[in-house]
C-alpha angles and dihedrals in degrees: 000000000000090000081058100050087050094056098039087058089044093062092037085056088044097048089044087055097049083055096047088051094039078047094047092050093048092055091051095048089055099043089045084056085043091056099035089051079053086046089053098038089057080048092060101043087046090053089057095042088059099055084046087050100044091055100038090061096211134147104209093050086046090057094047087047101053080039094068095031087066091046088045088060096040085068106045084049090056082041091061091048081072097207118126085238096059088041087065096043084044093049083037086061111034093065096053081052091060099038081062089043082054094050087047093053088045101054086044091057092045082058090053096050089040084048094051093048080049098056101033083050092050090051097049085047084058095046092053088037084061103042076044089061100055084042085060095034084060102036098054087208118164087207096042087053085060106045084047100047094050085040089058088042095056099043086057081056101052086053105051080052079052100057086041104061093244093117098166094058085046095050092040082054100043087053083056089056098044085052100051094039088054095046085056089048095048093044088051098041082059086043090063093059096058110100106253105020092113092045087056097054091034085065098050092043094051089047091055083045096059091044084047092052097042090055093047089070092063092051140094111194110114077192089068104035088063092056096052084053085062096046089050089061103037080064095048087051086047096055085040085057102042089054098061082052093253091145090169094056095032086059093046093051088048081048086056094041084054085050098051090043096059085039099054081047094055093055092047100051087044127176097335085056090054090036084060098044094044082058097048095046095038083064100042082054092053091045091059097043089071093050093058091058084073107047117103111278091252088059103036088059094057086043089052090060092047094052100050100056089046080059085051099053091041099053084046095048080054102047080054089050090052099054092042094255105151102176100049086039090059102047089048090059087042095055089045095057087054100058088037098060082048091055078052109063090031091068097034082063088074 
C-alpha cells in the first residue's frame, strides 16, 4: 500500500510539473509575440520620423533620429537571441529606441513651425519693402535710396538662407528689412505733413502728364490711349483730394498718375522700345563681366552669382520679346536693371 501511494504521488508530481512547464511555454511564446508587436510598432514610428527628419533639416532631430535607429536595432539583435531575458532587454529597448524616435519627430515639427514664422516674416518684409519703394519712388530722397537699396540686398539674402534651410540668419535678416522699410515709411509719412510737399510732387506729375499727352498723339495704341484715360483721372482724384486737405491719398493718387503715365509710354513704344532696352542692357552686362574677373575672389564669387541670374533675366526677357510678349518682357527687363544696378555698386566698391 504504502509502495503505491508513493508512486501514485510520484506521477501526480510528475504530471503537475509537465503543466507548469506546457503552461510556461505557452506564457513565452506570448510574451516573445507581445515584444516583437513593440519591435514592429517602433519600426513604424521610426519609419515616419524619418520622413519628418529628412525634410526639417535639422541637426538636433537627426541626432535623435540615428540615435534611435542604433537602440532600435539593439533590440531586434537581444530578441533573436530568443531567450525571455533578452525579450525583456529587447521590449526594455525598444522602447528607449521610440522615446528618441519621439524626440526626433518633435524637433522636426518645431522646424516646421520655425520654417513657416520665417517665411511668413520674409514675405511681409517684401510687402513693406514694396510699399517702402513707392515711398522712395515719390520722396526722392538720396537717404531713403540707401536704406531701401541695402534693405532690397539683404532681403535677397535672407532668401537665398531660406532656400537653403538656415532659417535664424534669414529671420535675423527679414527683421533688418521690417525695420528699414518702416524707418522709409515713417520718414515719409513725416515728409507728407510738411507744407508744400504735395505741391512739389503735383508739378513734376503734371509735368510728366503734358509731355504724356503730347506723345499720345503720335501714337496709335488704343491700349495706351485707355490708360492715359485712367491716369487722367487718378490726377484729377489727386487735386479733389488735396483740396479737402488728404495729403496721404492725394499722393497716392498722384503715385498711381506717375504709374499710368510710364505705362501708357511703354505701349506705345512697343517691341522696338524693349528690343532697344534688352541691347542696352545685354552690353552693359558684357562690360561688367569683365570687371568681375578682377574683383577679389571673396567677392567674385558673390558677383558671379549676381551676374548669372542678370543673364538670366536678360535671355528670358529675349525669348518674351521673341514671341511678342510685351508684359513679361517688361518685367524681365525690370527685374534685370535691378540686379544690375546690385552687380553695380558691388564692384564700384573696389
Amino acid at each position: 500500500m504504502r509502495k503505491s501511494a508513493h508512486i501514485i504521488t510520484i506521477m501526480l508530481l510528475v504530471l503537475m510539473a509537465g503543466s507548469n512547464l506546457q503552461a510556461q511555454g505557452v506564457n513565452a511564446q506570448n510574451y516573445r509575440n507581445f515584444v516583437r508587436m513593440e519591435l514592429e510598432r517602433t519600426d513604424q514610428m521610426l519609419q515616419r520620423a524619418g520622413e519628418a527628419v529628412r525634410g526639417s533639416n535639422n541637426p538636433v532631430a537627426s541626432a535623435s533620429f540615428m540615435k534611435a535607429q542604433e537602440i532600435q536595432t539593439m533590440a531586434w539583435n537581444r530578441f533573436r537571441e530568443e531567450t525571455l531575458e533578452n525579450y525583456q532587454a529587447a521590449l526594455k529597448l525598444t522602447r528607449m529606441a521610440r522615446q528618441q524616435a519621439g524626440l526626433a519627430l518633435s524637433n522636426s515639427r518645431q522646424t516646421e513651425q520655425y520654417e513657416g514664422a520665417v517665411l511668413q516674416k520674409l514675405e511681409r518684409a517684401g510687402d513693406l519693402l514694396e510699399r517702402a519703394r513707392e515711398a522712395v519712388e515719390v520722396g526722392a530722397d538720396a537717404n531713403l535710396q540707401a536704406i531701401y537699396d541695402l534693405a532690397g540686398e539683404n532681403l535677397t539674402k535672407a532668401w537665398e538662407f531660406y532656400r537653403k534651410g538656415d532659417y535664424k540668419p534669414a529671420l535675423k535678416l527679414a527683421n533688418q528689412v521690417n525695420k528699414a522699410a518702416e524707418k522709409i515709411l515713417n520718414i515719409f509719412n513725416d515728409q507728407l505733413r510738411k507744407e508744400g510737399f504735395y505741391e512739389r510732387h503735383r508739378e513734376n506729375v503734371a509735368a510728366m502728364l503734358q509731355k504724356a499727352r503730347e506723345e499720345m498723339s503720335q501714337c496709335g495704341s488704343e491700349a495706351a490711349l485707355k490708360i492715359m484715360n485712367q491716369a487722367e483721372n487718378a490726377f484729377k482724384n489727386a487735386e479733389q483730394l488735396s483740396g479737402e486737405k488728404h495729403f496721404r491719398a492725394a499722393i497716392k493718387q498722384l503715385q498711381l498718375t506717375r504709374e499710368m503715365l510710364m505705362k501708357a509710354q511703354r505701349e506705345c513704344q512697343g517691341l522696338d522700345f524693349l528690343t532697344n532696352r534688352y541691347e542696352r542692357l545685354k552690353s552693359e552686362a558684357d562690360r561688367i563681366a569683365e570687371q568681375v574677373t578682377q574683383l577679389p575672389t571673396d567677392q567674385a564669387e558673390a558677383a558671379g552669382k549676381l551676374l548669372d541670374q542678370l543673364y538670366q533675366q536678360l535671355d528670358l526677357s529675349y525669348q518674351y520679346i521673341q514671341q511678342e510678349q510685351v508684359e513679361p518682357a517688361q518685367a524681365s527687363l525690370k527685374a534685370a536693371q535691378l540686379i544690375l544696378s546690385q552687380l553695380k555698386r558691388l564692384v564700384n566698391r573696389n
